[in-house]
C-alpha positions in Angstrom: -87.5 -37.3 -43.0 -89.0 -33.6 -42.2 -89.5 -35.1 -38.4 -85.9 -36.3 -38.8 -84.1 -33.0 -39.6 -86.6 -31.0 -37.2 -85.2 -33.6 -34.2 -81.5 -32.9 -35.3 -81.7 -29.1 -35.6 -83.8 -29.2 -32.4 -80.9 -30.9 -30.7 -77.9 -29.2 -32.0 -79.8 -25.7 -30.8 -80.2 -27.4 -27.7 -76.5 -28.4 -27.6 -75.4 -24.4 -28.7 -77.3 -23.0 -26.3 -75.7 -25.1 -23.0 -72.5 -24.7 -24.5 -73.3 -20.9 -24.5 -74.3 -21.0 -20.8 -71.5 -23.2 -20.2 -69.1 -20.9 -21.5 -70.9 -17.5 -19.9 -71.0 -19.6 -16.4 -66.9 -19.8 -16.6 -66.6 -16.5 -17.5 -68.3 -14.8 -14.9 -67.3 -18.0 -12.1 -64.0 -15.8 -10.4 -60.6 -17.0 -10.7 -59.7 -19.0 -7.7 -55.7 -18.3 -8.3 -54.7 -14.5 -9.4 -50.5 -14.7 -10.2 -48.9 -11.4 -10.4 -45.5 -10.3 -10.6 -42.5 -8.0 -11.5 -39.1 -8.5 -12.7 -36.4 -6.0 -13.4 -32.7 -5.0 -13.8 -31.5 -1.7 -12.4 -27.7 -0.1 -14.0 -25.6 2.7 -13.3 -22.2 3.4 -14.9 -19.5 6.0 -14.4 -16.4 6.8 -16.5 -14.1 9.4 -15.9 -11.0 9.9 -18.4 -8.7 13.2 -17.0 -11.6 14.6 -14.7 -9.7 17.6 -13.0 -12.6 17.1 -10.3 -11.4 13.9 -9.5 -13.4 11.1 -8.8 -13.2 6.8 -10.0 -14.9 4.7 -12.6 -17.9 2.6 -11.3 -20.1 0.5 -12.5 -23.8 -0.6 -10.5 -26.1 -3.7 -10.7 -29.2 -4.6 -9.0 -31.3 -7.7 -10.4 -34.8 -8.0 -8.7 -37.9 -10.8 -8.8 -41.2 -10.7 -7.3 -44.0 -12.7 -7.4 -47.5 -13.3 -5.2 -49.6 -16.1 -5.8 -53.6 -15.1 -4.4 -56.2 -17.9 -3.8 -60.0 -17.1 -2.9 -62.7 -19.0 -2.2 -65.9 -18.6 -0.5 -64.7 -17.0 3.0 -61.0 -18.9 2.3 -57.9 -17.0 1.5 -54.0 -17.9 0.8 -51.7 -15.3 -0.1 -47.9 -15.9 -1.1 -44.9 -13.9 -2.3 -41.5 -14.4 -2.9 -38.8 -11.0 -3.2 -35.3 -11.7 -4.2 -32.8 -9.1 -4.9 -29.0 -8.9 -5.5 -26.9 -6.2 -6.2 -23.6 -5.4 -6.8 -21.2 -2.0 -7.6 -17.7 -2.0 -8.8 -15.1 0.3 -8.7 -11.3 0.5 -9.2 -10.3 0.2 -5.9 -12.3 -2.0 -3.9 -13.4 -4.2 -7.5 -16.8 -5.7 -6.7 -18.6 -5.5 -3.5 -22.6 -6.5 -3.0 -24.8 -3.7 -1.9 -28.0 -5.4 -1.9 -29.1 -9.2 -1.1 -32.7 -9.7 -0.1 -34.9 -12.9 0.1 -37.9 -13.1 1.5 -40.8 -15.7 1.4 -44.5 -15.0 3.1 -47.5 -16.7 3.1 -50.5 -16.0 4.7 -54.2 -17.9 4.8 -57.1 -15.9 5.9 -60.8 -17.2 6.8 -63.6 -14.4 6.4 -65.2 -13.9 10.3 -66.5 -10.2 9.4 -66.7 -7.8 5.7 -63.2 -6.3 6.8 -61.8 -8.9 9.5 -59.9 -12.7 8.4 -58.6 -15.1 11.4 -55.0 -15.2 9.9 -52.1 -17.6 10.1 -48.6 -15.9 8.7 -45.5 -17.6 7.8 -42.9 -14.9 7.1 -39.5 -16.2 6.5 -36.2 -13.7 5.4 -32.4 -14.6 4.3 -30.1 -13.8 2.2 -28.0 -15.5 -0.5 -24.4 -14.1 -0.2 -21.4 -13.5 2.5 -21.5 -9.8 3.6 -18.2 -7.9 4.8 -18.2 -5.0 6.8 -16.6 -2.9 4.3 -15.2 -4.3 1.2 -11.8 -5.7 1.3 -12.2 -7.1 4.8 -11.4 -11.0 4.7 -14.0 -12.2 7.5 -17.6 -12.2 6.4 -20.3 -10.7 8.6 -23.3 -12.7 7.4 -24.0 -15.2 4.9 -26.9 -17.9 3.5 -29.1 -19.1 6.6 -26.5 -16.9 9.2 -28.6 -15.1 9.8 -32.4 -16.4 8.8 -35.7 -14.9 10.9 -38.5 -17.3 10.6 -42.1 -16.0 12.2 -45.0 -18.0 12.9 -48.0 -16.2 14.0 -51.8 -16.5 14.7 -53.9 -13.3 14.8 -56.6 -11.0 13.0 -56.0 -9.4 10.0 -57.9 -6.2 9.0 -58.3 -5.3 5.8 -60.7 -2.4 5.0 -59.9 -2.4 1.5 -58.0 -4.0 -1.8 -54.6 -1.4 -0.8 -54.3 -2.1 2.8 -54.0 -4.3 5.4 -52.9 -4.6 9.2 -52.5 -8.3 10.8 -52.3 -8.3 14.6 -50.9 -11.6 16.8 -50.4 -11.8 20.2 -49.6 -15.1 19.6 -46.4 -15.4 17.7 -43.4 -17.3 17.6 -40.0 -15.6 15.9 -36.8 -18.1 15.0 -33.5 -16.8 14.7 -31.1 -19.0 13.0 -27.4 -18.5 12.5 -26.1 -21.4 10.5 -22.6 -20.8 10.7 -19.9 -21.5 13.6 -17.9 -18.3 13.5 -20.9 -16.5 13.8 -22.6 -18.5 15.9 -19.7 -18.8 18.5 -19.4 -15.1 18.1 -23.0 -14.7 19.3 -24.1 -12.9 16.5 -27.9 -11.5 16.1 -28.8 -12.6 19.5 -28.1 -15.8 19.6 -26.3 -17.6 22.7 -22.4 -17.9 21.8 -22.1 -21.7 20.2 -26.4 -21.7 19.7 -26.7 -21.7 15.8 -30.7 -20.9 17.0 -33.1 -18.6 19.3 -36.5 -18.9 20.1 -39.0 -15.7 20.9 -42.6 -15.7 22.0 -44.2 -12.2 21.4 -46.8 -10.1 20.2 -46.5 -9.0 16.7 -47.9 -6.3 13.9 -47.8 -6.2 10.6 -49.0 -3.8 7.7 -49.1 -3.6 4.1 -50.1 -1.0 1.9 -49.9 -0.9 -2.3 -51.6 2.1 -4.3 -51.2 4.2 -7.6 -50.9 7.3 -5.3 -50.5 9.3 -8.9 -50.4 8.3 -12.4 -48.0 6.1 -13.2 -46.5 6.2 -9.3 -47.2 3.4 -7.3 -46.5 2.9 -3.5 -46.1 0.1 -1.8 -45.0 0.1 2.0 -44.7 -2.7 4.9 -43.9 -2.2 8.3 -43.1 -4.9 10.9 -43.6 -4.9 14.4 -42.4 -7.7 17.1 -41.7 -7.2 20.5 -40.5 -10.5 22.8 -43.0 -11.7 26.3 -39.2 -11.9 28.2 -37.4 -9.4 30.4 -37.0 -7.2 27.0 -41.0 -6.5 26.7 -41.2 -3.2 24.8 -38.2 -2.9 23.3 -39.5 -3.3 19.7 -37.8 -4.3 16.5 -38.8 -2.9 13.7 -38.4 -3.9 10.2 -40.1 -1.3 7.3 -39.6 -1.1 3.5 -41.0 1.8 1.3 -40.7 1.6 -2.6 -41.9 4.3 -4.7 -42.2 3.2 -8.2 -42.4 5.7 -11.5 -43.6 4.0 -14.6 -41.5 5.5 -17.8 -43.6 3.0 -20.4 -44.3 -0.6 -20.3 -40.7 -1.6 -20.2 -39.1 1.1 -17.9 -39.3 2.2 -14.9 -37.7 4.2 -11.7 -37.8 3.6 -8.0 -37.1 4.3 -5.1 -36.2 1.9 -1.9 -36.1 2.4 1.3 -35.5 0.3 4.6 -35.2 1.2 8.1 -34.5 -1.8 10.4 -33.8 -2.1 14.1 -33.3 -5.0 16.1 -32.5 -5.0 19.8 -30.6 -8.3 19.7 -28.0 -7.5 16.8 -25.2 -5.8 18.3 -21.7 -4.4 16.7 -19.0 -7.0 16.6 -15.2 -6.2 15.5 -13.8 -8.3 12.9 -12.3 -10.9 15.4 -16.4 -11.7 17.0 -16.4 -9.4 19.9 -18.9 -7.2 21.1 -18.3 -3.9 20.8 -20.9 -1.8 20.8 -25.3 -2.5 21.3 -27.8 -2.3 18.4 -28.2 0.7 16.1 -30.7 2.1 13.5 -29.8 0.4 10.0 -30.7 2.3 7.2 -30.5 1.5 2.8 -31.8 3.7 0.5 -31.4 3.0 -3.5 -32.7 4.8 -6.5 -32.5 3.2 -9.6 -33.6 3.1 -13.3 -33.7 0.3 -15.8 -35.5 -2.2 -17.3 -39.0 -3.9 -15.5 -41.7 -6.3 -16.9 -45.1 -7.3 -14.9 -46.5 -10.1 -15.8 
């Protein structure tokens, strides 16, 4: 009976010790997936009641939802993210009008060739959800879902020195321009040829990312796009950058501030009846805003 229990308390130490490796080996094996993400609501409000200064009650709405999705394994990497914004202000006059609409999906897969150098293939594509006017009021829409839609493909090296930055370079890359919409198309709006709904571009292509807690509680995070067509155009470069600067309050609020700066040698100024009026310009939105955020 003594040889008895001496076998069973030999085996069930046996048993708690493997399951005590087991369980160290999972915790220090790295995650393969890492989810992150942010989600927020930005309002601003104004009320005047017999302001001498003059002036008109408004209010202001911007929803926003991001998310990236990070696989690693070995010298394998896949990276995804999906932005979507929409925003709105209303005021007396003009009632409501959007001011922001933004959706963008990327995704990017990396294989390790050198400590700070992938081969990289990137998937980039960028839309919106709404019909844009010119100003508000106006009856003919400028843009709307898919009209217009940028889809890159591209093959290249991507450097990344560190965690915070990142800079993927392709001469080989294809860019899509699609403009699902007859008026628009027929129009030949954002390049396209009048009655093509799409356009095809071969070109070289740059793109850089940077995210850091430049001070406490103030985080950076800036991308910068750079394409440029193999055609007649060759250096004429569009240019697509976004900077937000955001200010932590406490774990449920927080400040920011948005830029984006935009050029594109193809998009040219139409009146409201399709005609060309004028070539491309520097677009430029900037947005501060305060409300409520949560990571997760």
């Amino acid at each position: 009976m003594k040889k008895l229990f001496s076998i069973i308390a030999l085996a069930a130490s046996a048993f708690f010790v493997s399951a005590q490796d087991a369980d160290t080996l999972r915790e220090e094996s790295p995650k393969k997936w890492t989810i992150t993400g942010i989600t927020g609501l930005n309002v601003s409000q104004t009320s005047l009641v017999n302001w001498s200064a003059g002036g008109e009650n408004t209010v202001a709405a911007n929803a926003y939802f991001n998310i990236s999705a990070l696989y690693r394994q070995n010298k394998h990497s896949w990276e995804n993210t999906l932005s979507a914004e929409l925003g709105a202000t209303y005021t007396q006059a003009q009632k409501w009008a959007k001011s922001v609409d933004k959706l963008d999906f990327a995704s990017k897969y990396g294989y390790k060739i050198a400590p700070a150098w992938d081969f990289g293939i990137l998937g980039d594509f960028k839309t919106q959800f709404l019909k844009g006017y010119k100003t508000p009021g106006d009856k003919q829409y400028i843009s709307r879902l898919f009209a217009p839609a940028y889809l890159v493909l591209a093959a290249g090296l991507d450097y990344k020195p560190n965690e915070h930055f990142s800079v993927f370079i392709s001469p080989l890359t294809g860019k899509m321009t699609i403009v699902n919409d007859d008026f628009l198309s027929n129009a030949g709006a954002f390049g396209v040829t009048a009655g093509k709904k799409f356009r095809f571009e071969a070109g070289a292509y740059l793109k850089t990312a940077y995210t850091k807690e430049i001070l406490k509680n103030v985080t950076l995070m800036s991308k910068l796009d750079l394409f440029t067509a193999y055609n007649r155009s060759f250096g004429n470069i569009d240019v697509n950058w976004e900077n937000v600067i955001g200010l932590k309050v406490n774990e449920y609020i927080m400040a920011n501030i948005h830029t984006n700066l935009i050029y594109d040698d193809d998009i040219k100024q139409l009146d409201a009846g399709g005609n060309v009026i004028g070539g491309p310009r520097v677009q430029f939105k900037e947005m501060i805003g305060v409300g409520l955020s949560y990571k997760f």
